[in-house]
N, C-alpha and C positions, 0 to 999 in steps of 0.2 A: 553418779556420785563421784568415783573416780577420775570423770573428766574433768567436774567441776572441781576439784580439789586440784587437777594439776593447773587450771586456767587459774584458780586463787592461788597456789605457790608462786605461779610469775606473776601477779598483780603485785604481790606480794612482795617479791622481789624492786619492781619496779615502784612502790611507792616508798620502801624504804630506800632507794634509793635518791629518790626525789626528797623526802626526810633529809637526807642526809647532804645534801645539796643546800636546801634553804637554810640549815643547820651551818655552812660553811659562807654562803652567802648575809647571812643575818650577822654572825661576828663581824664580816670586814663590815659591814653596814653600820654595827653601832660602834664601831671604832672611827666610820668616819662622824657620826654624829657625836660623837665624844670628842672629835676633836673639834668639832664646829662649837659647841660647849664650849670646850676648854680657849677655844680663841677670844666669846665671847664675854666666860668669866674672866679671862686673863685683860681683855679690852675694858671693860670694870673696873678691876682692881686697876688698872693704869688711867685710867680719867678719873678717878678720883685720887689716888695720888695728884697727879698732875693739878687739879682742883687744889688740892690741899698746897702745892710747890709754887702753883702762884700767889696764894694767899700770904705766903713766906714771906715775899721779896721784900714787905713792907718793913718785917723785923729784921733784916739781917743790920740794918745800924751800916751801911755802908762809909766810910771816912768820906769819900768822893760824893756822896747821893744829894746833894744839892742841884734841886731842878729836875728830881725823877717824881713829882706830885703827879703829872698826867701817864707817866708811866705806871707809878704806883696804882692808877687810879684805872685803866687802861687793861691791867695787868688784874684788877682784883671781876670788873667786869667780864673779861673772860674767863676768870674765877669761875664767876656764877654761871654762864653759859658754859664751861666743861661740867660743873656739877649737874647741871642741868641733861647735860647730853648721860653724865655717867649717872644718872638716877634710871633714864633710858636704856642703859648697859645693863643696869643691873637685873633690871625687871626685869627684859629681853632674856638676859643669860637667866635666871628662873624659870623662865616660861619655857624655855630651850631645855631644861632640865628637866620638868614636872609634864610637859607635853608629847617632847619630843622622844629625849633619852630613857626616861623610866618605862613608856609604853614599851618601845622596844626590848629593855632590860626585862620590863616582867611578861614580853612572850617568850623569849627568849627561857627563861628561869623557869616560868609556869608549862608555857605547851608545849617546847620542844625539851625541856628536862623530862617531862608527866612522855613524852614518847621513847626517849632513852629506856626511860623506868619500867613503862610497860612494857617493852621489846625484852628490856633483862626478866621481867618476871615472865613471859611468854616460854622465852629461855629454858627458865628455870622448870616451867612446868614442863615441858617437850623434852627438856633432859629425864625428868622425872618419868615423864609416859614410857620413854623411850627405854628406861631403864625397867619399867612395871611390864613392857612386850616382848624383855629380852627373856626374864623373869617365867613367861607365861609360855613363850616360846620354848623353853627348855624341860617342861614339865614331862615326863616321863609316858609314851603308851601303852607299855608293857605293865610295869608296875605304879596304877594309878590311885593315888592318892582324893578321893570323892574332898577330903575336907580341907587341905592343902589348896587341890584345885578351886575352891568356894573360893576361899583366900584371896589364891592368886588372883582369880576373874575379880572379884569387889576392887579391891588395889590395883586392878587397869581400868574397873568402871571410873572411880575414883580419881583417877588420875587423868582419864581420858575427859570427864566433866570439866575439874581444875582446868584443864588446856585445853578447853573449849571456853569455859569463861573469859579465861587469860586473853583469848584470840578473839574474841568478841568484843572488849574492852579496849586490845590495840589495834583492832580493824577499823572499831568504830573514831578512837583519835585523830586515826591518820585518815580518816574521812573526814574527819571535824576538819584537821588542819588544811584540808584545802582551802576552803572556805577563810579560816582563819587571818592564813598568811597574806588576803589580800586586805582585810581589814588592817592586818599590822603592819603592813607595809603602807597603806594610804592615811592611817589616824595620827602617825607622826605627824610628817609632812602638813596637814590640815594644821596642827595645833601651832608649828612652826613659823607658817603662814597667815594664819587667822586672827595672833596675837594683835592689840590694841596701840603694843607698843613699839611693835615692825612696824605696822604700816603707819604709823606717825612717824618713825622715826624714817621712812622711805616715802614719804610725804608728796615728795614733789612726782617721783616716780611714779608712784601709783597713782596719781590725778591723771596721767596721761591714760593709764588702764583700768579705770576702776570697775568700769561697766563691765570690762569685758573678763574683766578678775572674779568682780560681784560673782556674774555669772556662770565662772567653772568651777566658782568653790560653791557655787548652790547645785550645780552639778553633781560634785565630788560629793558631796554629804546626804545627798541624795539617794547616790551610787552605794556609799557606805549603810547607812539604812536599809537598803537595800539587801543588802549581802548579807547585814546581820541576819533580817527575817528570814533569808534561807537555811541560813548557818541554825537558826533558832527552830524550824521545822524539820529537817532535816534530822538536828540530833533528837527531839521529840520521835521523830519515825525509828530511830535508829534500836531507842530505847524499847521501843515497843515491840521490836523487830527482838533486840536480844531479851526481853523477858518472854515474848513465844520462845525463842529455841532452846532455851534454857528452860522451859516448863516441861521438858519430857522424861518419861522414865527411866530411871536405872539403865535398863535392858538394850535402849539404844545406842549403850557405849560398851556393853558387856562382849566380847569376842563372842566367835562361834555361835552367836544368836542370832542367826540369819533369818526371817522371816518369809524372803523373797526367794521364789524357786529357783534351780539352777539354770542359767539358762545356756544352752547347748551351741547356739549357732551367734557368736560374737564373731566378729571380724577384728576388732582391735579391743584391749582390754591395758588398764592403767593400778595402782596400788601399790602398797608398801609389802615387797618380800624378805623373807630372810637368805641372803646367798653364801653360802660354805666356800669358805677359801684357806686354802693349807697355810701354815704358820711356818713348820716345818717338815721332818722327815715323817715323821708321825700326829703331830699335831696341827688340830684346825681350830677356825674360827669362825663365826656367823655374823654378819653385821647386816643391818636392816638397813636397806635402800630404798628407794622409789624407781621401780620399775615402769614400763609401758610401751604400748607396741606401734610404731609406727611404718606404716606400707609394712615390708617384707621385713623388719630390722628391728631385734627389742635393745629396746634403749633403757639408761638408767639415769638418775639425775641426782646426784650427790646432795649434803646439805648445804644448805649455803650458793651453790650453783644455778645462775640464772637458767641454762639452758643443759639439755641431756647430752649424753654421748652415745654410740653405739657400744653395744654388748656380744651381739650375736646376729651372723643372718641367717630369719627363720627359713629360709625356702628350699623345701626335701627336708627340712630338715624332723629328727625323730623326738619324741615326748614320752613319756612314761613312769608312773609311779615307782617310787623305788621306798625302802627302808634304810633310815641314815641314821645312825648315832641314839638309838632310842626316840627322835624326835617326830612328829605326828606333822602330817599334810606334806610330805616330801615328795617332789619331782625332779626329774634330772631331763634336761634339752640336750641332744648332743648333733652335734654339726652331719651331713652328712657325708662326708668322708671318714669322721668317728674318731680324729684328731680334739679334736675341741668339744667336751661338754662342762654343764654349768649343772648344779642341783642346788635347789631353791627349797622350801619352805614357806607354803603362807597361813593366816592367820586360823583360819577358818575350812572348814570341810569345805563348804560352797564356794567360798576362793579359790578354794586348791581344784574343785572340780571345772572352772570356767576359766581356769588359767591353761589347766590342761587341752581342754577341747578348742578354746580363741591360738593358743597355738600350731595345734593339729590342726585347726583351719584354713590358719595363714601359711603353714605346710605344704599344704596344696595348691597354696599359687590363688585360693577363692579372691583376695584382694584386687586381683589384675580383671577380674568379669567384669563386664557393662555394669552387672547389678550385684554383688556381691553381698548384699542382707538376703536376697532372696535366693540365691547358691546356696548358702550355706543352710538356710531355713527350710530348703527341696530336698539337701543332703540328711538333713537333720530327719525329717518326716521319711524319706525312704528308709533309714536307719529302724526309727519305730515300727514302722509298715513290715516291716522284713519280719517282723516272729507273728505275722497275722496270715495263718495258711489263705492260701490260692488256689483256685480249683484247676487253673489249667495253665500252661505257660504262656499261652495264645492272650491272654489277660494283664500280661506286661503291658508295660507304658513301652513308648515306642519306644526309649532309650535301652531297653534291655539288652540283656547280651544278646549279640549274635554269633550262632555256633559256627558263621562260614567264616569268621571275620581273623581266626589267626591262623587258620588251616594246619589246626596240630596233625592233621594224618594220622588218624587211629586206625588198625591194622584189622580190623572186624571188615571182614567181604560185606559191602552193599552197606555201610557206613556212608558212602556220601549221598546215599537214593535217599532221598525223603520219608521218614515214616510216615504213613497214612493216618496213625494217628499219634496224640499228642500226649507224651505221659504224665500223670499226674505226680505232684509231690509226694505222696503217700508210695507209692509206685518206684520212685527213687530213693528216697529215706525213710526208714522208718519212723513214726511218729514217738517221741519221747529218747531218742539216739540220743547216749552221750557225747560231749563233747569236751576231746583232750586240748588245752593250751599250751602247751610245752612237751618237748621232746623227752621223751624218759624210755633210756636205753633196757632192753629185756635183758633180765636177769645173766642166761649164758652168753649174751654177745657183751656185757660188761666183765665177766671173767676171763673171758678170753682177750679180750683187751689187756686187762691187767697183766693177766699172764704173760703176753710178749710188751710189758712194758708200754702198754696203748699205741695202737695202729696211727701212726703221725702224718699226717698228709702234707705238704707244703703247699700253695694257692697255685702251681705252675703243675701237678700231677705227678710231682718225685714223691713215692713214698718205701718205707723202709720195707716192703713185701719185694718179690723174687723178681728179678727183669722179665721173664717170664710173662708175669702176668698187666706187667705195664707195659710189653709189646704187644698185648691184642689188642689195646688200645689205641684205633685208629685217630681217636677226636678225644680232645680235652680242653674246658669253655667252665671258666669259672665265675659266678656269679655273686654278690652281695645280697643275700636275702632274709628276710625275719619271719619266723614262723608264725600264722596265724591260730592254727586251728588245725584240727585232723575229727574225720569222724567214720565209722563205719557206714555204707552205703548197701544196696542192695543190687543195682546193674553199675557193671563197668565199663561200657561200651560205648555209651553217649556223653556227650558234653551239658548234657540238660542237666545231669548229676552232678555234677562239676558244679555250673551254677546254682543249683539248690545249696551246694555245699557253701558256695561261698556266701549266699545268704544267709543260712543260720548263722554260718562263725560270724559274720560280722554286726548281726544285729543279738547276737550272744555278748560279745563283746559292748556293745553300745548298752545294752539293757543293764547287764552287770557292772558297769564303766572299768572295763579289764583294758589297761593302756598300755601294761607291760608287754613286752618283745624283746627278745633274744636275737641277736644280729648271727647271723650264720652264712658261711659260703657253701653254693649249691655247687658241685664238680658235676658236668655234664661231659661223661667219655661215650663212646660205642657201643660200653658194655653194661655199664651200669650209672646210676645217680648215686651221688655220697654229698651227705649235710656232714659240714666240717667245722668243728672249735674253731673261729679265725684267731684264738688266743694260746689254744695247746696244739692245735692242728690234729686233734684228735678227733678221728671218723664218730659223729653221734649215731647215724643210720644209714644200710645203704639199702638201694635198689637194685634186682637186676631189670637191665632195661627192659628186659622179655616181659616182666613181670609190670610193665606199665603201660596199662592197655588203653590210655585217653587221658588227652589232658588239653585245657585250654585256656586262652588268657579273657580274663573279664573286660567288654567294650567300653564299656563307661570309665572305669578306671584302668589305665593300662598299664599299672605298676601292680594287679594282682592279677596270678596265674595259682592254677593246681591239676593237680594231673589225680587218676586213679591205679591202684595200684593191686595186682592181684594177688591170692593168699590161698592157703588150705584152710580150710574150717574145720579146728579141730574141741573146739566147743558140746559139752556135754548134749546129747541128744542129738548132734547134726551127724549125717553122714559121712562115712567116712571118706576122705579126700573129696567134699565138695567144695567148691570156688566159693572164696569169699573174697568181697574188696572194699579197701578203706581210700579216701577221698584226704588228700594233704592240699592246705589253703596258703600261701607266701605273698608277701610282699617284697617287690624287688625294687632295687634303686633305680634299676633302666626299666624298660618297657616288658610287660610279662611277655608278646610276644615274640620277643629276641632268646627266650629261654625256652618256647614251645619250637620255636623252626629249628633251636637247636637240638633238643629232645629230636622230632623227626627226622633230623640229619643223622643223628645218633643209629636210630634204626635202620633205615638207608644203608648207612654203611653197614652195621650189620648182616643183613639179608645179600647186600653185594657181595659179604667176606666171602659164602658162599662159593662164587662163581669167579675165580681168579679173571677173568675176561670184563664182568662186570664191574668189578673192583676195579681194576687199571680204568675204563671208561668212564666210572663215579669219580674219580680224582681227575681226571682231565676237563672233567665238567664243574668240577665242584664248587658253588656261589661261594662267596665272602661276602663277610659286611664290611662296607668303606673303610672300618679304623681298622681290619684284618683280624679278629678279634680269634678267627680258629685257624686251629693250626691241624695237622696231617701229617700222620707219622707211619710210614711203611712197614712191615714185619723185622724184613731182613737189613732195610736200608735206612731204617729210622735215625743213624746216625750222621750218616749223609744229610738225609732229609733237616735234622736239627740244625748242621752249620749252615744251610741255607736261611734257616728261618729263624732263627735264633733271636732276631732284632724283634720280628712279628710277634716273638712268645709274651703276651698277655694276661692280665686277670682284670674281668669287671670288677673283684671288689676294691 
């Protein structure tokens, strides 16, 4: 429906524009038939003068006029033949008026006024709707009004009918007038020609062409008969056509009365949003646009604008529910460098939820696949499939993770031998495991914050704690990451855990339609992992690295990674000081495994601090990625070390 609504906005466009054309070409047309007229009455009125001026000669009584009898006489016969010819004039210039001029005058006056008229009343109701969805759009979620909202909804039912009439009315004109303007353009010209008293009075002319005259005005009128019965069936269809669409209920124009399911796997998507745009320091404004998504790029298209513009491009780019100003169905798209976002508003729950997901679709680049309806519908079915337990891992599809594929190097002896057998889900999570979305700092690591005026981290690894403890810090690798999900697990050794984990949170997510995400930078040092405010630079959570016993990146998507992390269980009935471990699920900007090889590096150096021998040898070997994203910093000579490197110092986010 939305396509077909932008495909009628430009038809739209273009037959008013053609309107508007014949509109400009029909005046100079009856101004030259107006003057063809006015030559003809004015040719008239001067042969019969002239009639009248020879009849004269014989009263003027001239002193001299002896022997003007043949002239007199001479002079009154060509009398009678200019009266003659101007009886000819007169008729003609009649005929030229009543055939010619008036047809065109009353199309002119009738079908192209009756188009003017219906455009302003189309107008008038489209201002109205537009004003009945600003109305509807504003209605309050928090404090909801049941009989206000009735209101509102009727006065856009209301208004959306009126402006469907209105638009039925002038769709169907400016159908008619095709048809029309060629009738009105060839019924002149016929009447102007066809007259009795032309072709007498082109007498001799037309004896040379009569046959072949006869024959294109039998043609012509032919042709015009012709055109009428179309013109005459056509609007017959047209009528029938708008008393079906106008025979439906109420409830087809009512907002938020969506009938049709949502559907999850769109690749491109079209409709009217509301978009928030600041006024000034404090104050905003919503104006209702037309949106739509074209390839990788949402576009917008003004009113009145034949064609759209770019607004945004979607690709990486993030999507998520948000709360704006009291008002209901609000999302916010921001760019993926986090410069640039946009928060919308659409009419409807089912809008709001398929605008969100046909973006998060186009997100991921599904546009660019061979087949991109059936991408996004495999994406979509694995998302549901994911909270239907599995008996064994061995029962993946072939695309499943594979745990050799980012070689996080977990520290467990005899991790890379094959287990003999394959653990079950139950086995790795617990069945009925909650699952937290967002980070929520514990109680004493929030007051201690406080206390030193919150732990600030900057994105390069300076933070306001003792040089001390930022010179054990061999490695420091900042990443842009969104929190998915976090849950308690049962083993922390394997990577299978890992993937179960990112199973539930993401079809946790998808069930629930949880869109929002938190942008966070991950700090990957030697020593520990720290999730950072990229807005206060304030540590949310840290790791120590010892305490991260597995982590890996997902194959199929390689912008999620999660690692496991280990804990004391100090849980009513558990024993005292036994391991316990919870499973954290991210989404990163780059590839999740660029944040697992750096984790294993992390430990590397580690285990090397150990042995000052091994240390110097892990630094002489130590890989980089192309764009030098880590950097290496000695105990004693880290200041050294820094003016070398100072240009290489980095952050992914």
């Amino acid at each position: 429906c939305c396509h077909r609504d932008h495909r009628t906005r430009s038809l739209l466009s273009v037959f008013e524009e053609d309107a508007g054309t014949l509109t400009d070409y029909t005046n100079q047309l009856l101004q030259s038939m107006q003057r063809v007229f006015g030559a003809q009455n004015e040719m008239s009125l001067a042969t019969e003068q002239l009639s009248k001026q020879l009849d004269e000669y014989e009263k003027q009584n001239f002193a001299l006029g002896k022997g003007d009898e043949e002239v007199i006489s001479m002079l009154q016969q060509f009398a009678k033949t200019v009266e003659e010819l101007n009886s000819l004039h007169a008729d003609l210039a009649t005929q030229i008026a009543d055939k010619m001029v008036f047809p065109m005058v009353q199309f002119r006056e009738k079908d192209l006024t009756e188009i003017s008229t219906l455009k302003e009343i189309f107008g008038i109701a489209t201002d109205e709707h537009e004003a009945a969805m600003v109305k509807y759009s504003r209605l309050p979620k928090k404090r909801e009004n049941e009989k206000l909202k009735a209101e509102v909804v009727r006065e856009v039912a209301y208004c959306r009918r009126k402006q469907h009439q209105a638009s039925m009315q002038y769709y169907c004109a400016l159908n008619a007038l095709q048809y029309r303007k060629r009738v009105a353009m060839l019924e002149p010209l016929l009447g102007y020609t066809q007259h009795p008293g032309h072709i007498n009075f082109f007498k001799k002319g037309m004896e040379l062409v009569s046959k072949k005259m006869d024959s294109f005005l039998a043609s012509v009128n032919s042709m015009t008969h012709s055109i009428q019965a179309q013109l005459d069936a056509e609007a017959e269809s047209m009528r029938l056509s708008q008393r079906e669409l106008l025979s439906v209920d109420d409830t087809v124009y009512m907002p938020d009365y969506d009938r049709e399911p949502v559907n999850r796997t769109l690749i491109q998507k079209a409709g009217y949003l509301n978009i928030r745009n600041k006024t000034g320091l404090v104050t905003t404004a919503w104006d209702r646009l037309y949106f739509f998504t074209q390839g990788g790029n949402l576009m917008c298209q003004p009113r009145g604008a034949v064609a759209g513009g770019m607004v945004l491009d979607l690709d990486n780019s993030s999507v998520m529910a948000v709360e704006c100003e009291d008002r209901r169905y609000c999302f916010q798209i921001t760019s993926p460098n986090g410069k640039t976002s946009l928060i919308l508003q659409a009419e409807s729950k089912r809008e709001y939820e398929e605008w969100i997901c046909t973006i998060n679709n186009i997100s991921r680049q599904i546009y660019l696949t061979d087949n991109p309806e059936a991408v996004a519908i495999r994406l979509n079915q694995t998302a549901i499939q994911a909270v239907t337990p599995i008996t064994s891992f061995e029962k993946r599809a072939e695309g499943s993770p594979n745990p050799d594929r980012a070689r996080p190097g977990g520290l467990v002896p005899g991790s890379s031998k094959k287990a003999p057998a394959v653990p079950e889900p139950e086995d790795l999570i617990a069945p009925g495991t909650p699952i937290q979305f967002d980070i929520v700092l514990p109680a004493s690591e929030f007051l201690d914050q406080n206390r030193a005026g919150g732990r600030r981290t900057n994105p390069f690894g300076e933070t306001e704690e003792s040089s001390s403890s930022t010179d054990d810090s061999l490695l420091q690798q900042v990443f842009a990451v969104r929190f998915l999900g976090s849950m308690a697990v049962r083993s922390g050794h394997t990577q299978e855990v890992i993937y179960e984990a990112m199973r539930q949170v993401l079809a946790a997510r998808a069930i629930h339609n949880i869109f929002k995400t938190a942008e966070s930078h991950l700090m990957v040092t030697s020593s520990c992992l720290r999730l950072i405010d990229p807005q206060t630079q304030v540590t949310r959570i840290s790791f120590q690295l010892r305490d991260v016993t597995q982590f890996a990146a997902h194959q199929e998507n390689s912008r999620l990674m999660g690692f496991v992390v280990e804990g004391a269980d100090w849980s009513e009935g558990a024993e005292e000081g036994r391991p316990s471990f919870s499973a954290f699920v991210f989404e990163s900007n780059t590839e999740g495994e660029k944040i697992c090889y750096t984790i294993n590096l992390g430990k590397e150096i580690a285990e090397a601090k150990k042995d000052p021998k091994a240390l110097a040898q892990l630094m002489k070997s130590m890989p980089l990625t192309n764009d030098g994203k880590f950097l290496l910093l000695t105990s004693e000579a880290g200041h050294a070390a820094n003016e070398g490197g100072e240009d290489d110092l980095e952050s992914e986010a």
